[in-house]
N, C-alpha and C positions, 0 to 999 in steps of 0.2 A: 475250781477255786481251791488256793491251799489250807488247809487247814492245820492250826495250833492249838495245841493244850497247853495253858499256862497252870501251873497249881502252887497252890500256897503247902508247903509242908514242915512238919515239926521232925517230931522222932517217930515217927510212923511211915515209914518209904514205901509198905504195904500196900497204902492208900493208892497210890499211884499207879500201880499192877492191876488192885482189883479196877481203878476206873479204865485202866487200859482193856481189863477181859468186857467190864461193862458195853466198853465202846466196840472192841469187836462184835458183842452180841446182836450189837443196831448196824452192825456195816458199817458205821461210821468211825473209823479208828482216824487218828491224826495223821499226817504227814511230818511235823514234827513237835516236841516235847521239850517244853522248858519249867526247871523246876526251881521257885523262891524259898529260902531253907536258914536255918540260924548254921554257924559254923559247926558246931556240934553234929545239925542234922545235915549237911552233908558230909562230912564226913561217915556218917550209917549211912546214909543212901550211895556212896559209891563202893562201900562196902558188901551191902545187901543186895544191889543194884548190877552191879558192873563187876565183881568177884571174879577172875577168871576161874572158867569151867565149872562157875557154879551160881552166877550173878543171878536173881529171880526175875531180873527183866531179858536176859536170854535164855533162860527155862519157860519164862513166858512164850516166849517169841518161837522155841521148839516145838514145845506141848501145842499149842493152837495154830502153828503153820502161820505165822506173822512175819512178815519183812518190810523192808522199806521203810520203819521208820526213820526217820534223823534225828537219834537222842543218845549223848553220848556224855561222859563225866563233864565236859564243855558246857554243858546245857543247865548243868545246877549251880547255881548261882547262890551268893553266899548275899547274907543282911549285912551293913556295913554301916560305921557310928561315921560321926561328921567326919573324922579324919580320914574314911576310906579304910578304916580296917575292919576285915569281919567282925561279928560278935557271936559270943556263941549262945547268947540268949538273949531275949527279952526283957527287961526287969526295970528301965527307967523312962520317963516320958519321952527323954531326948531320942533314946532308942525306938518306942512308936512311931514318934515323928518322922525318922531316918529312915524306916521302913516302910511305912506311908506313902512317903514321898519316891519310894525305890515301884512298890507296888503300882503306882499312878504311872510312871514315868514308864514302864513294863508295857502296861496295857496301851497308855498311849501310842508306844511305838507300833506294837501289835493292829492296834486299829487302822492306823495311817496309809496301810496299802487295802484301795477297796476288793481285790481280789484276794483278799485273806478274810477266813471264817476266823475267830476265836472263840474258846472252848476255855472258862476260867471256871477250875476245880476250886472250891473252898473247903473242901472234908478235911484237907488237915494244919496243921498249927496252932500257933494261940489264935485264941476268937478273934484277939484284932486285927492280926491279918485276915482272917476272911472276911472280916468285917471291911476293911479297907479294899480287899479286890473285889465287892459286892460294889462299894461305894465307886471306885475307879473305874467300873464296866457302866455304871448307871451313867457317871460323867462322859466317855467316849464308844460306847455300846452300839453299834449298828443291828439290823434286823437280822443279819448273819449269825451275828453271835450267839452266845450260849455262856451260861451259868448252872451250876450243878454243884452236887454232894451226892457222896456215894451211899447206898444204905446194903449192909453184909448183914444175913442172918446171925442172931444173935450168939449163937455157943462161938462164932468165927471172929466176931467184932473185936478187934484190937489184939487178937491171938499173936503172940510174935513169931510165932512161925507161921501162917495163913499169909499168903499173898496172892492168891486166886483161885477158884475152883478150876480145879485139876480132871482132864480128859479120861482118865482111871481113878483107881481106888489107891488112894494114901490113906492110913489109919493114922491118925495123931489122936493125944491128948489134949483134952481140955485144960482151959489153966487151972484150974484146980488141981489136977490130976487125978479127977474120979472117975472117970468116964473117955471112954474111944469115940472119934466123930471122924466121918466120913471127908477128905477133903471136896471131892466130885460131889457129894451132896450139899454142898453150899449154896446161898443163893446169893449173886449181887448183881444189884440193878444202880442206876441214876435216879436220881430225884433231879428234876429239873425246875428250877426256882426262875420263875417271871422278874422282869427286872425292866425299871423303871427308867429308860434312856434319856440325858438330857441331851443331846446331841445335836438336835435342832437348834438348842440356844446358842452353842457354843460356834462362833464364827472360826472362817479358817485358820485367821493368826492362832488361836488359842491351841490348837490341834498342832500345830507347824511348830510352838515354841513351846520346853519343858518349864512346867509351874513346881510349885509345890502342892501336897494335896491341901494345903490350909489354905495357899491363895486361890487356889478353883476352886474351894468350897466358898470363899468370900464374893467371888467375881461371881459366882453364878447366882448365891442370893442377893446379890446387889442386881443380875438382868433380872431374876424373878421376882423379885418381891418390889424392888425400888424404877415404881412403873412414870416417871418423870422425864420431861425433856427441856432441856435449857436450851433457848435460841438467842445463839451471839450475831446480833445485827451487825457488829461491827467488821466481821470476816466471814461471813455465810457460813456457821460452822453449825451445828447440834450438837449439844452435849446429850447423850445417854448411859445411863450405867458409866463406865468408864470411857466409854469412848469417844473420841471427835471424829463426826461424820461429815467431810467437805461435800459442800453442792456446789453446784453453778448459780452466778446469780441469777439464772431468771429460775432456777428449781428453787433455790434461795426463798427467792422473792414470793412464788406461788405457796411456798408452805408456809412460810412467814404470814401472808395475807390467809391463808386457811386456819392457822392455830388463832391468828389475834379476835379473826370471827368468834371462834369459838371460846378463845377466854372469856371474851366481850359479851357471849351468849347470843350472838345474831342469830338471825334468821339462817336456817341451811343454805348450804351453798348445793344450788339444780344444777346437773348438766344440762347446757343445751341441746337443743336438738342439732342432729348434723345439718350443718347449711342454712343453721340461725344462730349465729354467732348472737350472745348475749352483749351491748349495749353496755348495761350498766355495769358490769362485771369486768369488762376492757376499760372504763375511767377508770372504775375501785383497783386496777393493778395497776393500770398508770402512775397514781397517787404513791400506791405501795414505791412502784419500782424509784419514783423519784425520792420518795422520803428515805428508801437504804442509799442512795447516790446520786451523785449532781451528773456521774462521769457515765452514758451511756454506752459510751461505743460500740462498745458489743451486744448492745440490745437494740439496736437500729430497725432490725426485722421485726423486732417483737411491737418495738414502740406505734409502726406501720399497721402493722396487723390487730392492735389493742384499738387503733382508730375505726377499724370495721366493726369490733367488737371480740368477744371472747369466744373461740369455736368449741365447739364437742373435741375436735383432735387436739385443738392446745391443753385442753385440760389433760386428755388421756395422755398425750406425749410428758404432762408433767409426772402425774403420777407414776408411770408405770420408770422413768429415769429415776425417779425418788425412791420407789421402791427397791428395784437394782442397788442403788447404794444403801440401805437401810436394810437388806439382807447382807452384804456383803461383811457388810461392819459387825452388824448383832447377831447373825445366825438367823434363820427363816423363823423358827419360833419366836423367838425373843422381840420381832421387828413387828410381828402382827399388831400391837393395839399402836403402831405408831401407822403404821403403813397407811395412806390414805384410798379409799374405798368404792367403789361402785355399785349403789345399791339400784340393780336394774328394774324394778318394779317402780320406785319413787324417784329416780334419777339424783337421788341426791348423793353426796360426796360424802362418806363416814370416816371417823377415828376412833378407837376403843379410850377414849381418853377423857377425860373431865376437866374443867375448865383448872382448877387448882393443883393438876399437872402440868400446867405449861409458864413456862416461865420466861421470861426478856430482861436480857442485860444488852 
């Protein structure tokens, strides 16, 4: 599987070195290295970076016997205001936003190939970018992935000349300038920060098309929080959250008659047993199917088979088609309290839903 390091950076190009020796340490080094940065800060990082015959990411790469990365001044990517021009800081809400939306749009790509691991660095920049590629990993984050900060013994931390513990002895200065510190005696590791994936909720359109990170913050607390379904009788549709889920009419038809039970508060709906078609269960969707439409034709077989009664497989074949499209639309999380249920101990049919979420126009 390939693997990327994405990192957020400021005026600290360091940052980047030390998580590289960190990543050597675990075997796990990247395949290849992309860096998110204000103008300012790339400009030092390809400075600090990429210098010839003195760049600290190929002193890195000497001193510890590294190769094969793929990361090269190409790789650092500059913040950019609405017009597409870099900025060389941070300092106004529009510029958040712009950067927001660059950090989302990054990770998004990132994630999109399931044979890519990602590895998002938050140790350096302003807090909001880390704050935003925390946020943008939790919205498209697979179980591959990875979130981290780096932690450098303290006399080393933000030192400007420290960019990795070194394989021999270099004596630098402390920033003070009181005291000699060993560079090989430095210590840096990963902190590895758990992170919260919504990834289940977010269906494939949402991954395939770039948002902004305000509207995938709104579309996600509208699947999570706003747990309702509108049933348009008039076109077999479902509204959820944002979306319209087309059925077939007789899938239509089956959950139309399952939700209005339930508004209604009836009695549960039992599966039968196999090879006892239910009876009264094949009128009550006959009713159903004739009150959405006068126009059968395509339900000819069903209308047939509702005269024997209602079987154990017409139910199953309903749910499990309904299902298929109610993941497809909302994402596997997001479709659970909709999806209808097989409770095998009581044979009855369940919905995570209360009667004052369902709704008919």
């Amino acid at each position: 599987m390939k693997s990327v390091l994405f990192s957020v950076l400021g005026l600290s190009p360091q940052i980047l070195t030390e998580t590289l020796f960190a990543l050597n340490n675990e075997h796990a080094l990247p395949d290849e290295v992309h860096v998110l940065t204000t103008q300012r800060g790339a400009s030092l990082c390809k400075k600090s970076l990429f210098q010839e015959n003195g760049g600290w990411f190929y002193r890195f790469c000497q001193d510890w016997k590294v190769s094969g990365i793929k990361f090269d001044e190409s790789h650092i990517h500059t913040t950019k205001d609405a017009c597409g021009v870099s900025i060389s800081d941070i300092r106004s809400n529009e510029d958040n936003e712009m950067i927001a939306n660059q950090i989302v749009e990054f990770v998004r790509q990132f994630t999109m190939d399931s044979d890519t691991a990602l590895h998002v660095s938050i140790a350096g920049g302003r807090k909001t970018m880390g704050v935003y590629a925390s946020a943008a990993l939790s919205m498209f984050g697979r179980e591959q992935d990875r979130l981290s900060h780096v932690l450098v013994s303290e006399e080393f931390e933000g030192h400007p000349t420290f960019f990795y513990p070194t394989p021999s002895s270099q004596v630098i200065r402390t920033q003070d300038g009181k005291e000699l510190i060993d560079t090989s005696d430095a210590t840096v590791e990963l902190a590895y920060l758990p992170f919260l994936t919504m990834r289940n909720v977010i269906p494939d359109h949402f991954i395939k098309e770039p948002l902004s990170y305000g509207d995938m913050v709104k579309r996600l607390q509208k699947r999570v929080f706003d747990k309702k379904v509108l049933i348009s009788v008039d076109d077999y549709v479902l509204h959820i959250a944002d979306e319209s889920i087309f059925l077939s009419k007789v899938n239509f038809a089956f959950y139309y008659w399952f939700m209005k039970r339930l508004k209604e508060r009836q009695e549960s709906l039992v599966n039968p047993y196999p090879d006892e078609p239910d009876m009264e269960y094949g009128k009550a969707f006959l009713a159903v199917l004739k009150e959405l439409s006068n126009e059968m034709d395509d339900d000819d077989r069903t209308i047939d088979a509702m005269d024997k009664g209602m079987s154990f497989e017409f139910i199953r074949d309903r749910r499990n088609s309904i299902k298929r499209s109610l993941i497809a639309a909302l994402g596997a999380l997001n479709a659970e309290d909709f999806i209808l249920r097989y409770e095998r101990q009581s044979r009855e049919i369940t919905a995570n839903l209360y009667p004052h979420q369902i709704e008919f126009v």
